[in-house]
C-alpha positions as CSV (number, residue, x, y, z in Angstrom):
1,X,0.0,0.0,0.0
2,X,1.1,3.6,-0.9
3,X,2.1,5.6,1.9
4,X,0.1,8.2,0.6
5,X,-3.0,7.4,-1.4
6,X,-4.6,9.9,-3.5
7,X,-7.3,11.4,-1.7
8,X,-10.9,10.7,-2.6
9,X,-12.1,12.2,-5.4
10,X,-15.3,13.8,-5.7
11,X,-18.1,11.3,-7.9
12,X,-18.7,12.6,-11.6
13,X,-22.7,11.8,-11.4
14,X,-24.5,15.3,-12.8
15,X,-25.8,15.5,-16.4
16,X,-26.4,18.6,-18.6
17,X,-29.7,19.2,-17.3
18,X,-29.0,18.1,-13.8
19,X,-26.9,21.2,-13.5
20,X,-29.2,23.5,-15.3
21,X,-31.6,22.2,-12.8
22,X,-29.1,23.1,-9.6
23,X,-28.4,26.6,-11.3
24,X,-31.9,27.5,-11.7
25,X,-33.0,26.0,-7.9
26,X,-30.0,28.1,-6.5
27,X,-31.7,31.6,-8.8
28,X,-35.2,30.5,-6.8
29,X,-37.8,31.7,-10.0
30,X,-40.0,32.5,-7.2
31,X,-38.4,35.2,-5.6
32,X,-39.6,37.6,-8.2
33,X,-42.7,37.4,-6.2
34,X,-41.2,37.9,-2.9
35,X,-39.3,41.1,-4.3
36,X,-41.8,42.6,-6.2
37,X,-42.9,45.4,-4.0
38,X,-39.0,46.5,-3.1
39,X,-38.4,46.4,-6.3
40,X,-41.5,48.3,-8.0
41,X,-41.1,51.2,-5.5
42,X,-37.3,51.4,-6.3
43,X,-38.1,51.6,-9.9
44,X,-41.1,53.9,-10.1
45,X,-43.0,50.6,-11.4
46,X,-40.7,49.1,-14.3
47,X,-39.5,46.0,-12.6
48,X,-39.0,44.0,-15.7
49,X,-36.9,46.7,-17.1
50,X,-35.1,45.8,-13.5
51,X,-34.8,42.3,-14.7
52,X,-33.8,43.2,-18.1
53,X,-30.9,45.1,-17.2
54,X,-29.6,42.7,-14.4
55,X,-30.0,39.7,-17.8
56,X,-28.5,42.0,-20.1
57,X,-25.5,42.4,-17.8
58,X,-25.2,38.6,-16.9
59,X,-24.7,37.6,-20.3
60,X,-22.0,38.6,-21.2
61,X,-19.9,37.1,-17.8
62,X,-21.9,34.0,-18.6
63,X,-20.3,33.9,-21.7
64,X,-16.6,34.7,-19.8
65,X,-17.3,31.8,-17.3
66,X,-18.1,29.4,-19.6
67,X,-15.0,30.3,-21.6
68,X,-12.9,29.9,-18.3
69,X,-14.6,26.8,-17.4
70,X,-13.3,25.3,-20.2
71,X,-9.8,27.0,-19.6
72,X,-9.7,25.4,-16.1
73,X,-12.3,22.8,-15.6
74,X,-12.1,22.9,-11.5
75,X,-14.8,23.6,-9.1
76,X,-13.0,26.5,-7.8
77,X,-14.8,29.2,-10.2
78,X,-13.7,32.7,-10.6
79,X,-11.3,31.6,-7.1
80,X,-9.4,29.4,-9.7
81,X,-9.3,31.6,-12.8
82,X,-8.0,34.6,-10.8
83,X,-5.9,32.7,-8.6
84,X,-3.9,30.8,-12.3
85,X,-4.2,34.1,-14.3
86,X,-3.5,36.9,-11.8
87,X,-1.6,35.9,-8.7
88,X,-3.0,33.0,-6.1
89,X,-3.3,35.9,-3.2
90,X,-5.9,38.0,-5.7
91,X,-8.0,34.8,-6.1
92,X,-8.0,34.2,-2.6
93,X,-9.4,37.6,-1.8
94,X,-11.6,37.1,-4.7
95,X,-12.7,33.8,-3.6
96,X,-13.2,34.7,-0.2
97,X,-15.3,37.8,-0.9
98,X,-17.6,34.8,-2.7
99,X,-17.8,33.3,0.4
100,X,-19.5,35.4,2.4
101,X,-22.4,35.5,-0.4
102,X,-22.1,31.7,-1.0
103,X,-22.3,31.2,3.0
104,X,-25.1,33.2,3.6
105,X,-27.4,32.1,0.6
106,X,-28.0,28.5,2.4
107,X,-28.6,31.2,5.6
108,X,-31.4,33.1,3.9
109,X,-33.2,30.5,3.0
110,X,-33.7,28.8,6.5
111,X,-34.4,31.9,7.7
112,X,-37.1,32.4,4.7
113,X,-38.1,28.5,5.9
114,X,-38.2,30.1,9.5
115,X,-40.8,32.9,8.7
116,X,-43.0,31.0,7.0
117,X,-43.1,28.3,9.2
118,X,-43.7,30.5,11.9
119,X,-46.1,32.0,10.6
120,X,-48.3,28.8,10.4
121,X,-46.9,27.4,13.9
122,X,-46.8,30.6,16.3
123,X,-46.1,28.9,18.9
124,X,-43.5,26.9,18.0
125,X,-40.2,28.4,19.0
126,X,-38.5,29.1,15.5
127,X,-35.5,27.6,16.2
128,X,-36.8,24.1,16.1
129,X,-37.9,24.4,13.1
130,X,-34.2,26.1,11.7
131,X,-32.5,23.1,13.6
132,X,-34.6,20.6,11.7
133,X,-34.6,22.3,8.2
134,X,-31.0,22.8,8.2
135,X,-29.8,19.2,9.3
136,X,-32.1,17.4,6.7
137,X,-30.5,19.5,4.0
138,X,-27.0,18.9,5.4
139,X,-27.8,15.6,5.2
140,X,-29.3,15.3,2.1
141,X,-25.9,16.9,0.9
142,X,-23.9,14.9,2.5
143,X,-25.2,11.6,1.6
144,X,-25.5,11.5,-1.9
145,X,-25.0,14.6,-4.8
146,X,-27.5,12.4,-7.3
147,X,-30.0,12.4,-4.8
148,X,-29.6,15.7,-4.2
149,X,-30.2,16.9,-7.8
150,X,-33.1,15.3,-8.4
151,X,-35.1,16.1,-5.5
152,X,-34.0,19.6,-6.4
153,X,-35.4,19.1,-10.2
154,X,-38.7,18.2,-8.7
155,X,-39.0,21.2,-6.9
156,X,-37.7,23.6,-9.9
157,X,-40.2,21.9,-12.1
158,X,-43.1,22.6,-9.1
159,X,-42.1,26.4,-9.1
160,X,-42.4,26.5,-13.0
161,X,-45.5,25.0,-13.3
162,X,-47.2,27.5,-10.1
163,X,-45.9,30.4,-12.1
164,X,-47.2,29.2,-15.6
165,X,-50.5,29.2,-13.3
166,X,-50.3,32.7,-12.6
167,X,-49.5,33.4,-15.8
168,X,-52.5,31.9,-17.0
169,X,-54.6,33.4,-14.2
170,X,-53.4,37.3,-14.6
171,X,-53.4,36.8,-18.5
172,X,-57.5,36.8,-18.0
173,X,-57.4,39.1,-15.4
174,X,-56.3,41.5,-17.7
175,X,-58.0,40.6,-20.7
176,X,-60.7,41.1,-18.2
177,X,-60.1,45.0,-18.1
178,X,-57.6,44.3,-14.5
179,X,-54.4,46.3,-14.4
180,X,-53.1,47.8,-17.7
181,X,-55.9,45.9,-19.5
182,X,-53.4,44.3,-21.9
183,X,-50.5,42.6,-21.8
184,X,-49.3,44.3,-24.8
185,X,-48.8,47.6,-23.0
186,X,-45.1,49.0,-22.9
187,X,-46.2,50.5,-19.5
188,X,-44.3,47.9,-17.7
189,X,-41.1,48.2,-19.3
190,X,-41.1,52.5,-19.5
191,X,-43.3,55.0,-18.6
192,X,-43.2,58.8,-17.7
193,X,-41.4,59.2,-14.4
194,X,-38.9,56.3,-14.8
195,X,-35.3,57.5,-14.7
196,X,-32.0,55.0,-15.7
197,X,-31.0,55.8,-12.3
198,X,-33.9,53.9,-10.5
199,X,-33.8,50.6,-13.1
200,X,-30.2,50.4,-12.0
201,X,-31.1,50.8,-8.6
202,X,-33.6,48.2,-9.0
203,X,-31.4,45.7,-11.0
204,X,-29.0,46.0,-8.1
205,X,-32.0,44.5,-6.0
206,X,-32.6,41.5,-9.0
207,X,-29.2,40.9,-9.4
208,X,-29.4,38.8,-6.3
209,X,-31.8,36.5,-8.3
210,X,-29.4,35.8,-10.7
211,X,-26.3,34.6,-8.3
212,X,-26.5,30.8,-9.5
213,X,-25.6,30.4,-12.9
214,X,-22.0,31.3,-11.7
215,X,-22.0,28.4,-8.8
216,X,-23.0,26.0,-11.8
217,X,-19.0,26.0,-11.8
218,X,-18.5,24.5,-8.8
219,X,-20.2,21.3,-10.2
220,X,-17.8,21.1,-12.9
221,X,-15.5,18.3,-10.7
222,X,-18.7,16.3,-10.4
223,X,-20.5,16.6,-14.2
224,X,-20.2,13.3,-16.2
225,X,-18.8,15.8,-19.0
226,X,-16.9,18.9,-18.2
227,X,-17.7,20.2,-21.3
228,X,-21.5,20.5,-20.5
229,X,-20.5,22.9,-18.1
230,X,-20.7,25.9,-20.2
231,X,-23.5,25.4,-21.9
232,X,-25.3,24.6,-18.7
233,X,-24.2,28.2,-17.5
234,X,-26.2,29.9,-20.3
235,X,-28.9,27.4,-20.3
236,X,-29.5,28.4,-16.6
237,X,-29.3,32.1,-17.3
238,X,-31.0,32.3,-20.3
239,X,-34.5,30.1,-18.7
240,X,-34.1,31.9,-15.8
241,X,-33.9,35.6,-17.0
242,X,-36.6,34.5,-19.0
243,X,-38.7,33.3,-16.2
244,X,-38.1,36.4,-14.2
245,X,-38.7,38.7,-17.0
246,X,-42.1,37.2,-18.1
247,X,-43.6,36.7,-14.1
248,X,-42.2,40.5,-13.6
249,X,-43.9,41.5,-17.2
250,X,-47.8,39.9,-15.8
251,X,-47.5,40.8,-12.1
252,X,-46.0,44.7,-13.2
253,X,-49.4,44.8,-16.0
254,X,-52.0,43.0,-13.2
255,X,-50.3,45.5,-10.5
256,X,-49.1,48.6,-12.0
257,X,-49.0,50.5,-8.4
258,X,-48.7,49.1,-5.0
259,X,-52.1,50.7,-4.4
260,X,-54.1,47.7,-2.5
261,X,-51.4,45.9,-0.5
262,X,-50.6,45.9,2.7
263,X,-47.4,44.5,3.0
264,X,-44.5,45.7,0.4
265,X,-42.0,43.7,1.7
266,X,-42.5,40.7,1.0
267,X,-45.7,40.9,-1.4
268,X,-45.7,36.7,-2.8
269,X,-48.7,36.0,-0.4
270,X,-50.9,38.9,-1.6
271,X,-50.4,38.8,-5.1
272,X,-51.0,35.0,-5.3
273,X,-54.5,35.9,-2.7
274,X,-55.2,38.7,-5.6
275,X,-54.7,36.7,-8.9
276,X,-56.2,33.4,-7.8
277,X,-57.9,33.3,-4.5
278,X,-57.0,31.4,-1.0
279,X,-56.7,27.8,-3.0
280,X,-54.3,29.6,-5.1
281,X,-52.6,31.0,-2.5
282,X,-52.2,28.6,-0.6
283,X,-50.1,26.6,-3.3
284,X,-48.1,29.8,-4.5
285,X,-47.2,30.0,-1.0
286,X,-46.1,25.9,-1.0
287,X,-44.2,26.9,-4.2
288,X,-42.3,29.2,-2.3
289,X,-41.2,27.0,0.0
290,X,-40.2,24.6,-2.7
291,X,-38.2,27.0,-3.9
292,X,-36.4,28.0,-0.7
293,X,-35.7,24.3,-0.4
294,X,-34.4,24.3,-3.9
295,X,-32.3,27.5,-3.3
296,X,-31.2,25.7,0.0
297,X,-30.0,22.3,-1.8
298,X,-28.4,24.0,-4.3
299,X,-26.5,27.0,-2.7
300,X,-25.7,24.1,0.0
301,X,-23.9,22.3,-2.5
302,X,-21.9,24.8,-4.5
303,X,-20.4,27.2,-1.4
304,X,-19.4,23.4,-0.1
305,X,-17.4,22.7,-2.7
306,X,-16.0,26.2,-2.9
307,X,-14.9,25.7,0.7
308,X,-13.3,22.3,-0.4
309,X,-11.4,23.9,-3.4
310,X,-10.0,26.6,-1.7
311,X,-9.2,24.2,1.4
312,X,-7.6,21.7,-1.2
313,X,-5.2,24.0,-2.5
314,X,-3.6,25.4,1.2
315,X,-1.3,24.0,4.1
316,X,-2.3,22.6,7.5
317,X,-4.7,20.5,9.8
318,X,-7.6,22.7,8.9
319,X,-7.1,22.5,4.8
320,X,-6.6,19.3,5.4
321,X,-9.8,18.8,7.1
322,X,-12.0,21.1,5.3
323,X,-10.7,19.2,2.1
324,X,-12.0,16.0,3.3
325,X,-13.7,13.9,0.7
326,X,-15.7,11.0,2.2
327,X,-14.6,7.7,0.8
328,X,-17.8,6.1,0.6
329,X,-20.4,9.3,-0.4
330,X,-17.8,11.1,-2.2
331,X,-18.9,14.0,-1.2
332,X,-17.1,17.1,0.8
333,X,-18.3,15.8,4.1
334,X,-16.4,18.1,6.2
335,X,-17.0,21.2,4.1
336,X,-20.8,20.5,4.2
337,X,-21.2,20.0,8.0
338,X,-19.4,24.1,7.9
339,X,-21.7,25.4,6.1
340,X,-24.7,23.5,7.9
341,X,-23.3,25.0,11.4
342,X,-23.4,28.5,9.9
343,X,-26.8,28.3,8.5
344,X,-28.2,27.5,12.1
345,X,-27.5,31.5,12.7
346,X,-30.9,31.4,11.1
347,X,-32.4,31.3,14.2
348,X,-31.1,34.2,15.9
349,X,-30.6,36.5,13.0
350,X,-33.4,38.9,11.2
351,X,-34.0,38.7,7.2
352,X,-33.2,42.1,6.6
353,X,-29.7,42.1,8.5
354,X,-28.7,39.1,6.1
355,X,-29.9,40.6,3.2
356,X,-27.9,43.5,3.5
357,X,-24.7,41.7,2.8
358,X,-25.4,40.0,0.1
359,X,-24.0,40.8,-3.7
360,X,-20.8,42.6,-2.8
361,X,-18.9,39.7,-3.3
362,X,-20.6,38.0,-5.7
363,X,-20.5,41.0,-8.2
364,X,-16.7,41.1,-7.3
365,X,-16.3,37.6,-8.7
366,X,-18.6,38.3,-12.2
367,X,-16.1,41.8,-12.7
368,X,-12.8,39.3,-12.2
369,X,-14.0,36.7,-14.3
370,X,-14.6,39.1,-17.4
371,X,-11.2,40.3,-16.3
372,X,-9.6,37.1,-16.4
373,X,-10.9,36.4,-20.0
374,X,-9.1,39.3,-21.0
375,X,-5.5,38.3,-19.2
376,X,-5.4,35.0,-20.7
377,X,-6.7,35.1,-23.8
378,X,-5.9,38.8,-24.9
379,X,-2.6,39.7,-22.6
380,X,-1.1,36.2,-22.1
381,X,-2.3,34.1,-25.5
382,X,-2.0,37.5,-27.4
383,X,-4.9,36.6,-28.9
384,X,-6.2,40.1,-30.5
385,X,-5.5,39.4,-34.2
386,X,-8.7,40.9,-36.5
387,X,-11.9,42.2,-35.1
388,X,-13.3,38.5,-34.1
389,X,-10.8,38.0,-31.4
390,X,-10.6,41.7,-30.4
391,X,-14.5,41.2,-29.8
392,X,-14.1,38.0,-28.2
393,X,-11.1,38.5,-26.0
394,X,-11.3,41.7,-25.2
395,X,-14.6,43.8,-25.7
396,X,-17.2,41.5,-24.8
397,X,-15.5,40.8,-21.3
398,X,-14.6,44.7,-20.8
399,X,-18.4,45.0,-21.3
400,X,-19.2,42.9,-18.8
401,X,-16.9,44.2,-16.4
402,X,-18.4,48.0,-17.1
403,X,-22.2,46.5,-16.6
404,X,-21.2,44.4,-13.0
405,X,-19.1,47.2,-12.2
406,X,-22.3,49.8,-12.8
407,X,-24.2,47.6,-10.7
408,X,-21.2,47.3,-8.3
409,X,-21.2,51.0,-7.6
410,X,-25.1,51.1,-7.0
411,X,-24.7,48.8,-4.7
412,X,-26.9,49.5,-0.9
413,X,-25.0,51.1,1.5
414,X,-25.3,48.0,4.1
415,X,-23.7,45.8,1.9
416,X,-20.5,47.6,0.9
417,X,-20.0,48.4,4.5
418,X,-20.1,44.7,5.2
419,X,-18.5,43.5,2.2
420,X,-15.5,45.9,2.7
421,X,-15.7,44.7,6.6
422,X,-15.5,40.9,5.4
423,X,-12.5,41.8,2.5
424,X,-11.2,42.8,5.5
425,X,-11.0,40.2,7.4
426,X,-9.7,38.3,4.2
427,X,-6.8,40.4,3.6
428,X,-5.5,40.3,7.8
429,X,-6.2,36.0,6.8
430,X,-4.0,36.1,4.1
431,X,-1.3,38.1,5.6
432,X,-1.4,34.9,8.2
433,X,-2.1,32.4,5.9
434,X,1.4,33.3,3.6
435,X,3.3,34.4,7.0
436,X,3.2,38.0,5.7
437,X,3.8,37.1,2.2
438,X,6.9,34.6,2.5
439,X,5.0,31.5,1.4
440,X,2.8,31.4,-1.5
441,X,-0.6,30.2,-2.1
442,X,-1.6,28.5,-5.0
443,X,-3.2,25.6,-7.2
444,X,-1.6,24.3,-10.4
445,X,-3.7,22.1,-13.1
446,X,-2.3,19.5,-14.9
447,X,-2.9,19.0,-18.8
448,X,-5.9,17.1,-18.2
449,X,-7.7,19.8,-15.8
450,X,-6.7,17.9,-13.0
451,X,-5.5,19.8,-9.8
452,X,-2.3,19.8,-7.9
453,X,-1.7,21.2,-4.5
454,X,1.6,23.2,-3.8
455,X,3.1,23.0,-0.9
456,X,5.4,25.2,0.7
457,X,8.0,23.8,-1.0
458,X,6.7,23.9,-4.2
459,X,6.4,20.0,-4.2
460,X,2.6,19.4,-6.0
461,X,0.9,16.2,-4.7
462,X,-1.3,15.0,-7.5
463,X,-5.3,15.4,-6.5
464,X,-7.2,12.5,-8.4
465,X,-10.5,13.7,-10.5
């Protein structure tokens, strides 16, 4: 027996649509619902324009992840491409701003679980019900990855068939003189008083909708194919920014104002009590917990195996442990059980306060990926001969950094003081993590995508795929 057997690799189960699947449970179709009335008052009542915008800007870093993907097929995402075209300490810092959105997605949506459970069960202290939530998703994602995609495709394919309902439903409604009285009517796309200003404000708010199709990534060590990894990224994007574009276009043309509702926060329930009655109600409202389970399964999965890359490629007991594949489930045990623990702060913490700190990171990782598009391809491969590679390599990523980088600077208040609190934080872990820069951190590929650890001596140990 080896001395030192390669470490358990991670099981290559996940099809094409599989990952689509995961992508669009982690983007949670229903939470343009949920967001509706937030988003309608920031945007003087064009929220599809909202969507639009947010789509239009997602495209073209889809299009600059799926090119790195196939670049470095690892489950590290924009961590890896920054960390082998820039320096391993910027994607450290890139992957660990990630983090903190990656951590707290599987957060939000116990706490979403929480609320609504509460709701129903008063007196049942909430904390029960975050304890039990969060260890039957942990285990779920611990046992088995398969498993784990196809109970998520069953409830993706729930949440698309409740909104193809209200579709159906407000389509009548309007025909019936509700609303705009059409669904033809331009009103919900621009109107007089709608200023750029405010749809960028607002796309700042969708944008969170749309953090998924990057995680898709992190199932790239687990697909059967690696190469379906990149169509899978636009597959997600593209059916879910048209899912959140149409459900914005009927809900904005059945509810121009927020005239009639109560509650603008979180204005799912209402809408769903409006458009269909209390039967349909009650089912919109079980399709929103479908989807927070979905969200939960998939967001579960993907910061997991995020924690594992990044642990994989460092020194130490606690890389070492946090890297830990399980022999028998293949699966990132240790990493999982982390971000289980975290997401039981569900019980103590308020929706609001979490919201507030998420995006900074994520739009941090869509503005590095464009720019690592642009390093390898246009800087390193000196690939900028004739306009097709000039568009390719270098002005279809720059675009995509100016769009996340709009939406970057728009960003709330709460969560750039946060995010700059947590890059923080990363940059003081670093500084410790490299002994103030002496020893450096970093992750080679092989030929054949697979990854290598480098030690401090700059000895790789082979990781198996």
């Amino acid at each position: 027996m080896s001395p030192n057997p390669a470490p358990t690799a991670l099981r290559r189960s996940l099809g094409l649509w599989a990952i689509v699947g995961l992508g669009l449970g982690y983007m949670t179709p229903m939470t343009v619902f949920d967001t509706f009335g937030i988003v309608t008052g920031e945007t003087n009542g064009v929220v599809p324009a909202a969507y639009l915008f947010a789509l239009v800007a997602m495209v073209f870093t889809a299009v600059s992840y799926g090119r790195m993907t196939r670049v470095f097929p690892s489950a590290g995402s924009a961590y890896t491409y920054a960390s082998e075209t820039i320096h391993p300490n910027v994607g450290f810092l890139v992957g660990w701003s990630s983090l903190l959105d990656y951590l707290l997605l599987p957060l939000v949506n116990a706490l979403i679980v929480r609320l609504y459970l509460e709701s129903f069960f008063p007196q049942v202290p909430g904390w029960i019900w975050v304890v039990g939530y969060v260890a039957a998703i942990t285990a779920m994602n611990l046992f088995s990855m398969s498993s784990t995609s196809k109970v998520n495709g069953v409830l993706v394919a729930f949440q698309i068939v409740l909104i193809g309902v209200f579709v159906a439903l407000t389509w009548a409604s309007l025909n019936a003189g509700a609303g705009t009285g059409t669904a033809f009517s331009l009103a919900p796309l621009f109107h007089e008083g709608v200023h750029l200003g405010a749809v960028i404000g607002g796309a700042t708010v969708v944008c969170f909708s749309f953090i998924g199709f990057d995680a898709i990534t992190m199932y790239t060590e687990e697909a059967k194919d690696t190469r379906t990894v990149p169509k899978a990224i636009v597959l997600a994007l593209m059916i879910g920014g048209a899912i959140f574009f149409v459900a914005a276009w009927f809900a904005q043309s059945r509810f121009p104002t927020l005239a009639g509702f109560h509650f603008t926060d979180d204005t799912l329930p209402e809408i769903a009590l409006k458009t269909g009655g209390l039967l349909f109600q009650i089912l919109f409202i079980s399709a929103a917990v479908a989807a927070a389970v979905a969200s939960s399964l998939a967001s579960h999965a993907s910061v997991s195996r995020m924690i594992y890359v990044m642990a994989r490629n460092g020194n130490g007991r606690i890389s070492r442990t946090l890297s830990f594949v399980h022999p028998k489930f293949r699966t990132p045990a240790v990493a999982v059980l982390l971000v289980g623990a975290v997401s039981l702060l569900a019980a103590a913490f308020t929706l609001e306060f979490v919201s507030s700190m998420i995006n900074f990171g994520a739009l941090i990782a869509f503005t590095m990926v464009n720019a690592t598009v642009i390093i390898h391809f246009a800087i390193r491969k000196r690939q900028v001969h004739g306009a097709k590679q000039i568009i390719r390599n270098v002005a279809l990523p720059a675009i995509g950094m100016v769009l996340t980088g709009v939406l970057w600077a728009n960003l709330h208040f709460d969560a750039l003081t946060y995010g700059l609190i947590w890059l923080a934080i990363g940059i003081v872990t670093l500084v410790v993590l490299t002994r103030a820069f002496r020893t450096r951190l970093g992750v080679k590929l092989d030929e054949d995508g697979d990854a290598a650890i480098i030690t401090r001596e700059g000895a790789p140990s082979e990781v198996a795929r």
